[in-house]
Backbone of each chain as ProteinMPNN parsed JSONL, in Angstrom:
{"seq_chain_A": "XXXXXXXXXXXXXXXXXXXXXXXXXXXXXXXXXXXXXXXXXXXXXXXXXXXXXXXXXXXXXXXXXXXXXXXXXXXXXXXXX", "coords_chain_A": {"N_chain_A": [[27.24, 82.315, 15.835], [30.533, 83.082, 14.609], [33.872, 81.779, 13.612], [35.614, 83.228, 14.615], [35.237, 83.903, 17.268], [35.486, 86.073, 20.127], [36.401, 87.823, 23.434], [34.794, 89.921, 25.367], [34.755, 93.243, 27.798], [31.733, 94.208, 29.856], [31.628, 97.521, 30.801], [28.885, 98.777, 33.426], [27.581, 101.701, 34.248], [26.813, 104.088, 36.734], [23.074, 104.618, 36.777], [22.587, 102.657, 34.497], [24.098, 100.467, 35.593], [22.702, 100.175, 38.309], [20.408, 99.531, 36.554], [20.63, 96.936, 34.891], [22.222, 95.459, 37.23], [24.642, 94.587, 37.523], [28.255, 95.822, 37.37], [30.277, 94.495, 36.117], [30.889, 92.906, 33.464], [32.341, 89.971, 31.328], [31.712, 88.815, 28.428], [31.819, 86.065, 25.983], [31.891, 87.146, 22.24], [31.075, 88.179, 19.011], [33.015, 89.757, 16.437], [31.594, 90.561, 14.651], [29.586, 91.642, 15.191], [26.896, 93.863, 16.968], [27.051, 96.404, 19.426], [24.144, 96.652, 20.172], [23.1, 93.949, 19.48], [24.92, 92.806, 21.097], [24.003, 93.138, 23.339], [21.202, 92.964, 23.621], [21.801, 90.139, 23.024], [22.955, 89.318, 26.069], [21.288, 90.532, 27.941], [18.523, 90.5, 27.502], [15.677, 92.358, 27.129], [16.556, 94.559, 28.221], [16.176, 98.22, 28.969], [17.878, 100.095, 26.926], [17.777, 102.744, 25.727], [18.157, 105.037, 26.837], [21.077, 105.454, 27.044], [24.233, 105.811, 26.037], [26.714, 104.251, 23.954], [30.085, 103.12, 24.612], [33.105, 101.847, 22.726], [36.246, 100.985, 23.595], [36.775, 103.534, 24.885], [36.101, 105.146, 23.323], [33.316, 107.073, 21.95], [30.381, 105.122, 20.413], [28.345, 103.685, 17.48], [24.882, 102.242, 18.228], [24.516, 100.599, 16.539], [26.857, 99.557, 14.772], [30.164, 97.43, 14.189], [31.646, 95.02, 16.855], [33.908, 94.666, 16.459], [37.555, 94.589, 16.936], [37.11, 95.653, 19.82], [38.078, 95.62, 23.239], [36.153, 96.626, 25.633], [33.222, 96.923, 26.235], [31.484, 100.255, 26.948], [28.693, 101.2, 28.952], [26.683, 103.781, 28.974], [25.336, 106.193, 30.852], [23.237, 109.157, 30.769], [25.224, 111.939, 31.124], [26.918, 113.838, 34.458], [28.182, 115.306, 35.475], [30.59, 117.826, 37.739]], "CA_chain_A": [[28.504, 83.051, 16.012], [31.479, 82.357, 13.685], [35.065, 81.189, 14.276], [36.439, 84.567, 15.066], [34.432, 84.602, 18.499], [36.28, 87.135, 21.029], [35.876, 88.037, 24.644], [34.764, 91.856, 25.412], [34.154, 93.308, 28.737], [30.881, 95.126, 29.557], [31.265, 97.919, 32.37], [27.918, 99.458, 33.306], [27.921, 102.851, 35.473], [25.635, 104.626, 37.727], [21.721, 104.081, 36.804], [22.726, 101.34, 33.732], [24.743, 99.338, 36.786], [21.52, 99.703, 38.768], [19.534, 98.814, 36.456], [21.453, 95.644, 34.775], [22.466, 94.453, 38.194], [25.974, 94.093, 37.302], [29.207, 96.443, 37.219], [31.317, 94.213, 35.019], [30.871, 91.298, 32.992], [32.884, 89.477, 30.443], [31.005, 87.904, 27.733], [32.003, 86.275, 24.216], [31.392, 88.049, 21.419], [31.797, 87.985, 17.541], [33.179, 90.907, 16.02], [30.646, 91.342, 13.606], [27.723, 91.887, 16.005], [26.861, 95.115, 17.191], [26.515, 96.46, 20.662], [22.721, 96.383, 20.509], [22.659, 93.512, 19.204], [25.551, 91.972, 22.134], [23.126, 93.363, 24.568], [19.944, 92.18, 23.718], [21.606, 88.08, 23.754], [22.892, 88.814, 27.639], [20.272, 91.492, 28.976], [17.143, 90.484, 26.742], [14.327, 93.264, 27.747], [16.741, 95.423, 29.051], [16.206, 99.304, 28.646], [19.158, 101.031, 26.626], [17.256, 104.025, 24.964], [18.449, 106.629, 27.306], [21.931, 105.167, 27.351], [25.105, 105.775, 24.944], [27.708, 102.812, 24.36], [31.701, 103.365, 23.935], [34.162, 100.885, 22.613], [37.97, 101.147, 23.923], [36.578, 105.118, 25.626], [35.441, 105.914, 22.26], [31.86, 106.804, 21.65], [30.244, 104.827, 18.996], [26.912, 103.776, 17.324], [24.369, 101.406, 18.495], [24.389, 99.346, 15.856], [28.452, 99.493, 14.134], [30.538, 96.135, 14.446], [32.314, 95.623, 17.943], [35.033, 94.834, 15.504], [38.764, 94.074, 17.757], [37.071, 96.383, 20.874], [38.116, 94.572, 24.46], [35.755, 97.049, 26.529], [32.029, 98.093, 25.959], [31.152, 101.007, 28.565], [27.413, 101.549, 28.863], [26.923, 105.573, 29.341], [24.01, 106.806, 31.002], [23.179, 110.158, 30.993], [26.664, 112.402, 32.235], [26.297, 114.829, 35.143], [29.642, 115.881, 35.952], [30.78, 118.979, 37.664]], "C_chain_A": [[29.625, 82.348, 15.245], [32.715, 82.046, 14.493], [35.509, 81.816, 15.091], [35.81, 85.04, 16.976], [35.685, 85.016, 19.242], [35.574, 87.52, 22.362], [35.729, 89.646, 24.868], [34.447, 92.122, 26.984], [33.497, 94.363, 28.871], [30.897, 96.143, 30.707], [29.938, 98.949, 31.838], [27.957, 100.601, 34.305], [26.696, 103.369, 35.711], [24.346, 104.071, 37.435], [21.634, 102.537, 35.817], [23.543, 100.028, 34.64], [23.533, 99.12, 37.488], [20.463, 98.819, 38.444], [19.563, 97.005, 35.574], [21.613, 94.486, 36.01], [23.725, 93.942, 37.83], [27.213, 95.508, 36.783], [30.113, 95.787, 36.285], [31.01, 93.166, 34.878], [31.878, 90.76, 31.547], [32.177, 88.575, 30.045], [32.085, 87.382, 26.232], [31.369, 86.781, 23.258], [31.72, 87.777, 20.003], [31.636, 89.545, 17.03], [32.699, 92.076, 14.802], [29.456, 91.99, 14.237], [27.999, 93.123, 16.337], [26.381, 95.375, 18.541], [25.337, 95.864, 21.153], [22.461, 95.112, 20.166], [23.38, 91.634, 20.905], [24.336, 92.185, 23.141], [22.088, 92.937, 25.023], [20.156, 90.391, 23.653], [22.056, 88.195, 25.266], [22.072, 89.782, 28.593], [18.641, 91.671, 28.347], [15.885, 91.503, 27.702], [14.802, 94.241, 27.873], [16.619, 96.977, 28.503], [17.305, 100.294, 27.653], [18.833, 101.901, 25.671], [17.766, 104.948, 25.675], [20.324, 106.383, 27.43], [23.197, 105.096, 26.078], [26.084, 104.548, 25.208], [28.855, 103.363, 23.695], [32.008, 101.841, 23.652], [35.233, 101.502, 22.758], [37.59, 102.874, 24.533], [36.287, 105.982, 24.425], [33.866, 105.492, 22.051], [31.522, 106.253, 20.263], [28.962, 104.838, 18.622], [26.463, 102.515, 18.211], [24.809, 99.883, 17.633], [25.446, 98.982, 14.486], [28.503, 98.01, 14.746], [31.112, 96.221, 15.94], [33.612, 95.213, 17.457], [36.024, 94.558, 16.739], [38.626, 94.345, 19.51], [37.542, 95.221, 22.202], [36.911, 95.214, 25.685], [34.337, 97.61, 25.861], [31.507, 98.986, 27.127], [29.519, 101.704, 28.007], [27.544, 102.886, 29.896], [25.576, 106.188, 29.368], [24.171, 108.209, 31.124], [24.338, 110.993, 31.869], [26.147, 113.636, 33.166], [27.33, 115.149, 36.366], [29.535, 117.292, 36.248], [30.493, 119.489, 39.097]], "O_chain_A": [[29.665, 81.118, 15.233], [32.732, 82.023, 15.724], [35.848, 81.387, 16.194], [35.945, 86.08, 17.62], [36.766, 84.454, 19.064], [34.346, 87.547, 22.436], [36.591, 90.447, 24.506], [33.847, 91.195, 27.528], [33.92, 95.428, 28.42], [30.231, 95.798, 31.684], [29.767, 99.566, 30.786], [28.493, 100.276, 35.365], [25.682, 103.163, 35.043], [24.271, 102.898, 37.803], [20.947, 101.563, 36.126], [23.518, 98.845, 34.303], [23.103, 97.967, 37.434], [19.841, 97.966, 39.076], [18.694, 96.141, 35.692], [21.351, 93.284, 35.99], [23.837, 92.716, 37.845], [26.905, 96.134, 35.769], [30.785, 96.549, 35.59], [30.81, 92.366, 35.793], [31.943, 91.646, 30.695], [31.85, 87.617, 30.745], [32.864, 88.115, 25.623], [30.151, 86.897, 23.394], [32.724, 87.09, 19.811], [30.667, 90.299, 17.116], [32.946, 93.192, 14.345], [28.595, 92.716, 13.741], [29.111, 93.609, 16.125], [25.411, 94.734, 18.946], [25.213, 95.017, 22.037], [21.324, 94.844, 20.553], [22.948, 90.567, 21.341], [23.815, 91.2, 23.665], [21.802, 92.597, 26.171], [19.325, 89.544, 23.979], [21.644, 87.257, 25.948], [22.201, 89.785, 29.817], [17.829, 92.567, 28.579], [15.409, 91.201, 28.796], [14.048, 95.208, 27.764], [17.047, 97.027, 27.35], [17.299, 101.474, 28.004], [19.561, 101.919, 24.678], [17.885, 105.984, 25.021], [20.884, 107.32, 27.999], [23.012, 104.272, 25.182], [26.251, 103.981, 26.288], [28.841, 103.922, 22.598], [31.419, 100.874, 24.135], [35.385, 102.566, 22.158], [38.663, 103.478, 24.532], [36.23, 107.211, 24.438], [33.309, 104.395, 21.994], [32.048, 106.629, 19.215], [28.223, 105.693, 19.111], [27.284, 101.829, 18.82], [25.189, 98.749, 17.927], [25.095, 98.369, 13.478], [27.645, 97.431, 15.411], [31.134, 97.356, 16.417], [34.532, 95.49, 18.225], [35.389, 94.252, 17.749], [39.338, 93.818, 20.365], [37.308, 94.023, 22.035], [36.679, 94.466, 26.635], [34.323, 98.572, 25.092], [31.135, 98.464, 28.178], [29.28, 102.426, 27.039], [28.115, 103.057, 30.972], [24.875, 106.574, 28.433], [25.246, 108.586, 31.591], [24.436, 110.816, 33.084], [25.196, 114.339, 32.825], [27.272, 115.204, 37.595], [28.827, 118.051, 35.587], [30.604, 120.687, 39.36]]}, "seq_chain_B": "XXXXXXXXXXXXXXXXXXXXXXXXXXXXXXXXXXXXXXXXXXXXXXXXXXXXXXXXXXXXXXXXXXXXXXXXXXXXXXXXXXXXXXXXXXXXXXXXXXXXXXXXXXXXXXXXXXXXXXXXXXXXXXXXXXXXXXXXX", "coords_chain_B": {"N_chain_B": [[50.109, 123.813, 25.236], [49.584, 123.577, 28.397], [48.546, 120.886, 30.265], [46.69, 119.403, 32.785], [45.18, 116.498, 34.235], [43.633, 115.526, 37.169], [41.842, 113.023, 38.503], [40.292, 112.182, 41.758], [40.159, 110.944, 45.085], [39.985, 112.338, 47.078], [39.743, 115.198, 49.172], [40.101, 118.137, 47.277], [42.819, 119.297, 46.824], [44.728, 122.421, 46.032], [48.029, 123.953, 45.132], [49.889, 126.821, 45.53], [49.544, 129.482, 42.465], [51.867, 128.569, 39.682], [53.642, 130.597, 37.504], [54.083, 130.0, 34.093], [55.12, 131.304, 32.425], [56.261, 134.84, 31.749], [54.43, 136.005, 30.422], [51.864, 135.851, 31.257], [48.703, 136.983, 31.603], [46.178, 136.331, 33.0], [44.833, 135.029, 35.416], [42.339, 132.883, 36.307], [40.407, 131.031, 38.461], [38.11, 128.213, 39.262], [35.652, 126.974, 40.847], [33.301, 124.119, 41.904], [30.939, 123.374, 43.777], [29.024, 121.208, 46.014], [25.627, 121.441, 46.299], [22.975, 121.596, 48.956], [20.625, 121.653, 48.596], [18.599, 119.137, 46.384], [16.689, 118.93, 43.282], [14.748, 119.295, 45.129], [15.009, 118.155, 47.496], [16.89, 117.882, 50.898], [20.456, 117.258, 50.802], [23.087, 115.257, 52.439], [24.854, 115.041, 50.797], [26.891, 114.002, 47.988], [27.722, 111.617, 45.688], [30.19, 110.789, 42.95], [30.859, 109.203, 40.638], [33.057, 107.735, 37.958], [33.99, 106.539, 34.488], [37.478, 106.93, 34.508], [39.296, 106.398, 32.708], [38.265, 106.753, 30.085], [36.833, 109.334, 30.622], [38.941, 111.002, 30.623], [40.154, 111.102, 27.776], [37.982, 111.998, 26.546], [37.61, 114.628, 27.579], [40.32, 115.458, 27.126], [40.221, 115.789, 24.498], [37.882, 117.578, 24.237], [39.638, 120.178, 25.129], [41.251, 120.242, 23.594], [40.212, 120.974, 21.461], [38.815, 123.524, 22.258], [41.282, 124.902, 22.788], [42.026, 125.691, 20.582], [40.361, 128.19, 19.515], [40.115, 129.585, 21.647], [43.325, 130.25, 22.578], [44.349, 129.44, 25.54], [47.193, 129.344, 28.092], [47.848, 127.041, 29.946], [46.157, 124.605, 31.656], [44.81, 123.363, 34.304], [42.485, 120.652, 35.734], [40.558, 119.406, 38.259], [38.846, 117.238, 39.212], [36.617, 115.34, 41.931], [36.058, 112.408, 42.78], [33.931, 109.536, 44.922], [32.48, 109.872, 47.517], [31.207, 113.368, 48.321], [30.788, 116.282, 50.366], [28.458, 117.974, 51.407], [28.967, 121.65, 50.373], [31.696, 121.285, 49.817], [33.772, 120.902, 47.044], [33.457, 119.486, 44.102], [34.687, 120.124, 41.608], [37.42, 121.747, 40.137], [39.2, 124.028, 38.29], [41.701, 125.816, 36.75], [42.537, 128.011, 34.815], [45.022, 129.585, 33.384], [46.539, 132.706, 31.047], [47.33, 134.902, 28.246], [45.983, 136.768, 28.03], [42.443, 137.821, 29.619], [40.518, 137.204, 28.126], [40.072, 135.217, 26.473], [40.8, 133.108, 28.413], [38.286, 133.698, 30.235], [36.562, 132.727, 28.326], [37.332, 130.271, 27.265], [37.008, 128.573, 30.287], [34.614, 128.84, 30.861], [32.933, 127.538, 28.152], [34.298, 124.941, 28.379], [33.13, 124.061, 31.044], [30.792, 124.163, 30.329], [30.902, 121.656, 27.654], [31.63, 119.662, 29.698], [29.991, 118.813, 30.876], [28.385, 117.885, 28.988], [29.461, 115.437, 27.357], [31.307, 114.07, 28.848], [32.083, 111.435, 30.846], [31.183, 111.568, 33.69], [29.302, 111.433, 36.708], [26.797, 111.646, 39.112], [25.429, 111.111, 42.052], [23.049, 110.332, 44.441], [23.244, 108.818, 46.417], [26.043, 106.29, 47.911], [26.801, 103.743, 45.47], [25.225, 100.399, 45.571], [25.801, 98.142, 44.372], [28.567, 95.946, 43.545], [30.385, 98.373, 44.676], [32.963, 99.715, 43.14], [32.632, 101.992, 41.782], [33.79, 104.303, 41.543], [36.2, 104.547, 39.623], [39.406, 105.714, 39.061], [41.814, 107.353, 37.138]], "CA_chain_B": [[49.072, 124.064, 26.194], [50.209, 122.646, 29.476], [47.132, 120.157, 30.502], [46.799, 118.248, 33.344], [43.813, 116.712, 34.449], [43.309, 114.493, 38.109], [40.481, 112.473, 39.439], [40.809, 112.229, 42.423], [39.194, 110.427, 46.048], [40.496, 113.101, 47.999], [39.633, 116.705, 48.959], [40.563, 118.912, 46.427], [43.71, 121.025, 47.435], [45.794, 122.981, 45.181], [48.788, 124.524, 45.371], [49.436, 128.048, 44.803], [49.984, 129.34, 40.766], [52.797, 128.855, 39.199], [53.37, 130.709, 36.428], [54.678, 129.325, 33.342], [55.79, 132.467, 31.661], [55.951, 135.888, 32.07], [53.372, 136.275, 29.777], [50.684, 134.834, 31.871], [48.118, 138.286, 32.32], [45.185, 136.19, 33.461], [44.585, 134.101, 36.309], [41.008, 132.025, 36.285], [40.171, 129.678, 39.575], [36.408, 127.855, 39.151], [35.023, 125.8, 41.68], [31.757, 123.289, 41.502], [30.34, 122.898, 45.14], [28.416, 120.307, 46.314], [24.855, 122.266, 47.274], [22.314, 121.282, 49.939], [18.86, 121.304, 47.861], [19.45, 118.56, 45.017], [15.76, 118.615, 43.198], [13.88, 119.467, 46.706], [15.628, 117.495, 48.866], [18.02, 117.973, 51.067], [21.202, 115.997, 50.666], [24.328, 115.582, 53.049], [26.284, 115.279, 49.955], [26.71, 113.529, 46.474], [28.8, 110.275, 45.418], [30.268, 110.903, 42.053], [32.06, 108.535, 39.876], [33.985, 107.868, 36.048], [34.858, 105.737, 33.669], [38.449, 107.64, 34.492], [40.068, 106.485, 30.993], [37.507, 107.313, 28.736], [36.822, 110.566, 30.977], [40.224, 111.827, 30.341], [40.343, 111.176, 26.951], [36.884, 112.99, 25.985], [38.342, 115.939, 28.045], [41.196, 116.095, 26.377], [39.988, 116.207, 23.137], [37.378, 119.029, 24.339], [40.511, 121.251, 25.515], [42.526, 120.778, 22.17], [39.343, 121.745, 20.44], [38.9, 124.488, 22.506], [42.195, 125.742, 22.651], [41.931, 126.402, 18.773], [39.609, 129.383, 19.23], [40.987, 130.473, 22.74], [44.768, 129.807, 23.179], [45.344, 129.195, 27.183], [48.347, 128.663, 28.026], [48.198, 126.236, 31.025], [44.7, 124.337, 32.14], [44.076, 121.687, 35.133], [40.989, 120.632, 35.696], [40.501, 118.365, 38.569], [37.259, 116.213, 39.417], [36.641, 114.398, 42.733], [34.834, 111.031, 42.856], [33.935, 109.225, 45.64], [31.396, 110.8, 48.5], [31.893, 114.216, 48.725], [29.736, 116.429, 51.294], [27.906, 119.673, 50.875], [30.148, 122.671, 50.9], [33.152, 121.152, 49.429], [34.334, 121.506, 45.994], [33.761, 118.299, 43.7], [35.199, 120.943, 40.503], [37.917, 122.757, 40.558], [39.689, 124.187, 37.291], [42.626, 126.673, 37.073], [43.183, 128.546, 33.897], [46.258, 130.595, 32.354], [45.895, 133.278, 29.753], [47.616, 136.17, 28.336], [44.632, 137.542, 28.087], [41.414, 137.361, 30.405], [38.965, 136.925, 27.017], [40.308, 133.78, 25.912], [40.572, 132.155, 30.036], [36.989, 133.203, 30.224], [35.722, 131.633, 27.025], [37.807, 128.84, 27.557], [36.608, 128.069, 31.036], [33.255, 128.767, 30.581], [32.921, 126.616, 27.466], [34.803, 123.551, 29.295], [32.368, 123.389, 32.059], [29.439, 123.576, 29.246], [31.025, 120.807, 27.603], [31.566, 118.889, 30.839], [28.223, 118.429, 31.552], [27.934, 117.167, 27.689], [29.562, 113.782, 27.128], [32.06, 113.181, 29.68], [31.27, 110.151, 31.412], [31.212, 111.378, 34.912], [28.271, 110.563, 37.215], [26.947, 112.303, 40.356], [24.144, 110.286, 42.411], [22.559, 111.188, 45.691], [23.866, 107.958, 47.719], [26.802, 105.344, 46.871], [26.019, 102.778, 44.844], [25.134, 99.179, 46.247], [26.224, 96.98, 43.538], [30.111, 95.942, 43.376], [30.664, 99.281, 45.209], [33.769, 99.693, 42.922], [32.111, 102.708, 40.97], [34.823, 105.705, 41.776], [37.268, 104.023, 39.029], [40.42, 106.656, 39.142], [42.979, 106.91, 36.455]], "C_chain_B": [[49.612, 123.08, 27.277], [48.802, 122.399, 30.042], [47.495, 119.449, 31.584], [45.269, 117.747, 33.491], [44.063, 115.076, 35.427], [41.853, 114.101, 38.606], [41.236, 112.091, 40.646], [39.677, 111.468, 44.021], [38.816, 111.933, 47.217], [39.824, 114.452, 48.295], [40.474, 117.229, 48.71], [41.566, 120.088, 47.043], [44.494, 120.982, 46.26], [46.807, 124.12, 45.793], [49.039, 126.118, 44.974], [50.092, 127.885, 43.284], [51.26, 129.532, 41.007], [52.679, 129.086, 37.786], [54.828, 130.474, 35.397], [55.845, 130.303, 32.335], [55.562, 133.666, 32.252], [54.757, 136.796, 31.206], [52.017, 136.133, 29.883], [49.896, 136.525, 32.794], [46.716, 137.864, 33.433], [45.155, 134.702, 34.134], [43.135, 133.482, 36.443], [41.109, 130.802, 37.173], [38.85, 129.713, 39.488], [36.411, 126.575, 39.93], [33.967, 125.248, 41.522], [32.03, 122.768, 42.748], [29.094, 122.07, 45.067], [27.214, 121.117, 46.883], [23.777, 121.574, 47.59], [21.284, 120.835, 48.718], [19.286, 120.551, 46.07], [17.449, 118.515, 44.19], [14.633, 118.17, 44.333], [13.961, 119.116, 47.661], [17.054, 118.197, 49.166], [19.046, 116.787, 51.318], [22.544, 115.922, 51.518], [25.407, 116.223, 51.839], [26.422, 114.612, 48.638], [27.876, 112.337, 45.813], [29.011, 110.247, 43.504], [31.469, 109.646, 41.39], [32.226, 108.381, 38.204], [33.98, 107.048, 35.893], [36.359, 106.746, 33.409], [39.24, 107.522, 33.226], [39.511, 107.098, 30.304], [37.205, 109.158, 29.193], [37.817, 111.602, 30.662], [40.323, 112.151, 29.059], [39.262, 112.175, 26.35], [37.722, 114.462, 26.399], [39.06, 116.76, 27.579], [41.03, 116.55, 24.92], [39.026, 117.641, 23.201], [38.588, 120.097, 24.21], [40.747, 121.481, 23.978], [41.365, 121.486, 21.474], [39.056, 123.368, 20.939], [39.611, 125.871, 22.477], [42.316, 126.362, 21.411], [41.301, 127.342, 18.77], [40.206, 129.912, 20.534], [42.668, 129.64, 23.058], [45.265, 130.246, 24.265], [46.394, 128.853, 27.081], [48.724, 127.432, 29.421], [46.571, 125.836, 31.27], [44.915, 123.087, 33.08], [42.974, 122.195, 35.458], [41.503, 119.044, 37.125], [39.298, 118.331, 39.51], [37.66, 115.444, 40.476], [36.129, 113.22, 42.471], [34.389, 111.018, 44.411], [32.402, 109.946, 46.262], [32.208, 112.473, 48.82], [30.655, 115.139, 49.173], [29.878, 117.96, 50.867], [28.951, 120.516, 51.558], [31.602, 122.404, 50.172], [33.04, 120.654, 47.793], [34.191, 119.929, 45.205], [34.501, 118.604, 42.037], [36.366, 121.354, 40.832], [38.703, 122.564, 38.764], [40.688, 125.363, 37.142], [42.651, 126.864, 35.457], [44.134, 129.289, 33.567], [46.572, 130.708, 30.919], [46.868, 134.1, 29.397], [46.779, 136.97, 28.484], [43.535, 137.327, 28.575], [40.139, 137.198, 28.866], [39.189, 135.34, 26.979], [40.144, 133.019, 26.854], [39.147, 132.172, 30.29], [36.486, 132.708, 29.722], [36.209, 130.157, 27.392], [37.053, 128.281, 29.116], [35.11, 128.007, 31.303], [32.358, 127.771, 29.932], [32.905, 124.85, 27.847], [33.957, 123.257, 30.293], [31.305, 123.369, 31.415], [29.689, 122.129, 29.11], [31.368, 119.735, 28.689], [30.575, 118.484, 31.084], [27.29, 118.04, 30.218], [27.407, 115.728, 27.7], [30.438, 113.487, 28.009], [31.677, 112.743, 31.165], [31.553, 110.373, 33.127], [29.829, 111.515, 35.693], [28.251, 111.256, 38.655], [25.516, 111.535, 40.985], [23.668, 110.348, 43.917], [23.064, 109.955, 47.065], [24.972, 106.879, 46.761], [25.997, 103.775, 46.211], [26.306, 101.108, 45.367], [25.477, 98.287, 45.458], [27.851, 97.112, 43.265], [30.904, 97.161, 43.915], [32.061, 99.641, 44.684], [33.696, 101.426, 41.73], [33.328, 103.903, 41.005], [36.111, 104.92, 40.863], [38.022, 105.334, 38.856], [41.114, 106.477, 37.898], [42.536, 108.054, 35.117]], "O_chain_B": [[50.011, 121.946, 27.014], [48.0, 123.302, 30.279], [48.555, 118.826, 31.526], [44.313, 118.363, 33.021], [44.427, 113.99, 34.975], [40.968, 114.856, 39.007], [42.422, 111.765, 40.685], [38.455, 111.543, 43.9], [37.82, 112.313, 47.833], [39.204, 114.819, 47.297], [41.54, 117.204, 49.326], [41.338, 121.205, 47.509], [44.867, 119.999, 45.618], [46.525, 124.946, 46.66], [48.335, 126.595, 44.084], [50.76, 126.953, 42.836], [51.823, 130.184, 41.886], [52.059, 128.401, 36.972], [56.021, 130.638, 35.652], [56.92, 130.05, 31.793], [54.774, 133.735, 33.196], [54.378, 137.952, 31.39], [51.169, 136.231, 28.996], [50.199, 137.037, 33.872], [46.272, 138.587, 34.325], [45.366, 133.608, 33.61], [42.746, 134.302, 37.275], [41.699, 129.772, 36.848], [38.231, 130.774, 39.57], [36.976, 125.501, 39.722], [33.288, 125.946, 40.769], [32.944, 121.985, 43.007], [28.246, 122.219, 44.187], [27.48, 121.619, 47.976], [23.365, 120.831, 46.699], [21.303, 119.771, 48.099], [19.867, 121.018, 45.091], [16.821, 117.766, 44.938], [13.934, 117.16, 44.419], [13.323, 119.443, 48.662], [17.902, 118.734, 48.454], [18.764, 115.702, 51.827], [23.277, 116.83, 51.126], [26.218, 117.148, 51.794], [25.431, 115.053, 48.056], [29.003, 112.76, 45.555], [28.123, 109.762, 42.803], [32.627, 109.413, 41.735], [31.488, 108.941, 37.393], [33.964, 106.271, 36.848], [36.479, 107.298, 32.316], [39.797, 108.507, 32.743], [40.04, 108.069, 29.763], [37.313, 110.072, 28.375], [37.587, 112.798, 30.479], [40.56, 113.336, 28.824], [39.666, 113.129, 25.686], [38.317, 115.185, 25.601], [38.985, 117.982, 27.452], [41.605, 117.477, 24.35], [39.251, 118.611, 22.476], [38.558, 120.864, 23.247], [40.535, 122.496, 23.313], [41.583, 122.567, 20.927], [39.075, 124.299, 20.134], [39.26, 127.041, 22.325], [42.702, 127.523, 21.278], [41.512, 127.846, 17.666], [40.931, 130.888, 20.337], [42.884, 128.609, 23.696], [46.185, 131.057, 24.377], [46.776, 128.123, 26.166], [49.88, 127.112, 29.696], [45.742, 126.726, 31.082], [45.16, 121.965, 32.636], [42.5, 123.329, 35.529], [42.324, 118.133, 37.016], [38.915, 119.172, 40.323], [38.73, 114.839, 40.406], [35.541, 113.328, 41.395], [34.403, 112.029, 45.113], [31.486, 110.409, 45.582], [33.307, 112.708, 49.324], [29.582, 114.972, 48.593], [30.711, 118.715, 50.365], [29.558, 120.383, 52.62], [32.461, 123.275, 50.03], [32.06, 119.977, 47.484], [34.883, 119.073, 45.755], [34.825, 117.662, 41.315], [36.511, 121.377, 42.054], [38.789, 121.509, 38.136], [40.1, 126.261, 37.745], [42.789, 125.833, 34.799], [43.437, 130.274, 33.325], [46.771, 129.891, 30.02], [47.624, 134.217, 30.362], [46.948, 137.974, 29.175], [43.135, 136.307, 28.013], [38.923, 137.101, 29.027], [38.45, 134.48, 27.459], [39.398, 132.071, 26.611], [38.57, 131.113, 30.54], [35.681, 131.966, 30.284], [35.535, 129.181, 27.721], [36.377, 127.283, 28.868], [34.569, 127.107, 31.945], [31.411, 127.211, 30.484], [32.072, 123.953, 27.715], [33.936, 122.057, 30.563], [30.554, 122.476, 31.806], [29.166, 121.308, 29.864], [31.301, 118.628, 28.154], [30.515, 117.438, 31.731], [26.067, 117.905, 30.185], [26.355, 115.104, 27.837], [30.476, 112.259, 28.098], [31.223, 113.321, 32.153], [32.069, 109.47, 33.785], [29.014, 111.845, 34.831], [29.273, 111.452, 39.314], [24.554, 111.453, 40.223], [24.716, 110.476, 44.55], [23.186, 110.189, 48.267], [24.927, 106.65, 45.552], [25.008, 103.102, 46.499], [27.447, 100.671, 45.52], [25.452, 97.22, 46.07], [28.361, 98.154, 42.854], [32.113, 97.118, 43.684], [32.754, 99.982, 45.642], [34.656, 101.803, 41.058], [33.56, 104.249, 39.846], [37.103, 104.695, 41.557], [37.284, 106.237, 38.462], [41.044, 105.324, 37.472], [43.248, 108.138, 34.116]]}, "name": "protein", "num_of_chains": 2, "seq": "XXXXXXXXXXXXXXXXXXXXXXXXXXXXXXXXXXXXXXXXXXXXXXXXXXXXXXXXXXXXXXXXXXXXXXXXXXXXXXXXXXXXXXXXXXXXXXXXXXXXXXXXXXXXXXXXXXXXXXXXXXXXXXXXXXXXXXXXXXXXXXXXXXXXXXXXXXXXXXXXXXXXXXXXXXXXXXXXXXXXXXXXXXXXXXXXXXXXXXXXXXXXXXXXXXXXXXXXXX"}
């Protein structure tokens, strides 16, 4: 991780909170890495194929930078209404 | 387009319409009840929660897009969280139209896209971890 490391926080909701085992965490981060790639150094194994990821309440890709973001929100399947 | 849009813990009451103009021909009220048989079971009731920022914001960007092919002239939309028990309303959406084409498309549409991408969450009991899940706002 380079100089530029940064703190992000990860909230997880409904079945991705279940299955994580955690509602919010604050990790460091470098702003070159990419969600998938934050995810797999603090949840190694963990499932996130059925699951979309925002930065700042915007949807993004898997595997973009997390670039200045302060919030990653792991987005399981929606079922609003 | 006059927008509002509440999450909310509460049961859903609204007030009666007010209308914004005299140009307002079409009235549209849509409810989303909580019903008994959820995938073969029966369920008292259903614990829904948001990411309430990001929820709002998707939302809103649906409407504006929407409004470009139907121009409402007034829309709330408001979403419960929390536990909310069969029979009672965890939807509710109010449209105003001049015209009933455009309030139906438009409200029709909006509860399609609702059940797209915005990040709200309905689950058959509350959730046991950090029990903080009904984030509002």
């Amino acid at each position: 991780m380079g100089s530029s490391t940064m703190e992000i926080t990860i909230l997880a909701f409904a079945h991705a909170r279940e299955n994580l085992g955690f509602s919010t965490r604050t990790v460091s981060c470098d702003p070159e890495e990419s969600p998938r790639t934050l995810m797999a150094r603090i949840a190694p194994g963990a499932d996130l194929r059925h699951l979309a990821v925002a930065l700042d309440s915007g949807y993004v890709s898997w595997d973009g930078p997390l670039g200045q973001a302060r919030e990653l929100a792991l987005i399981p399947p929606v079922s609003g209404g | 387009m006059e927008l509002e849009i509440i999450f909310t813990i509460e049961p859903i009451r609204t007030g009666p319409v007010e209308l914004p103009s005299r140009e307002i021909g079409s009235v549209l009220e849509f409810q989303g009840l909580v019903r008994e048989m959820e995938e073969g079971k029966a369920l008292a009731g259903l614990f829904y929660e948001a990411h309430g920022p990001m929820a709002r914001r998707v939302l809103e960007r649906h409407f504006l897009e929407l409004h470009a092919g139907y121009p409402v002239v007034a829309v709330l939309f408001i979403h419960r969280l929390g536990w909310v028990p069969v029979g009672e309303a965890s939807l509710f959406m109010r449209v105003l139209s001049s015209h009933r084409a455009e309030g139906l498309a438009f409200l029709a549409e909006a509860v399609i896209r609702l059940k797209q991408d915005v990040p709200i969450w309905k689950m058959a009991a509350a959730p046991g971890l950090g029990n903080e899940g009904a984030s509002s706002g």
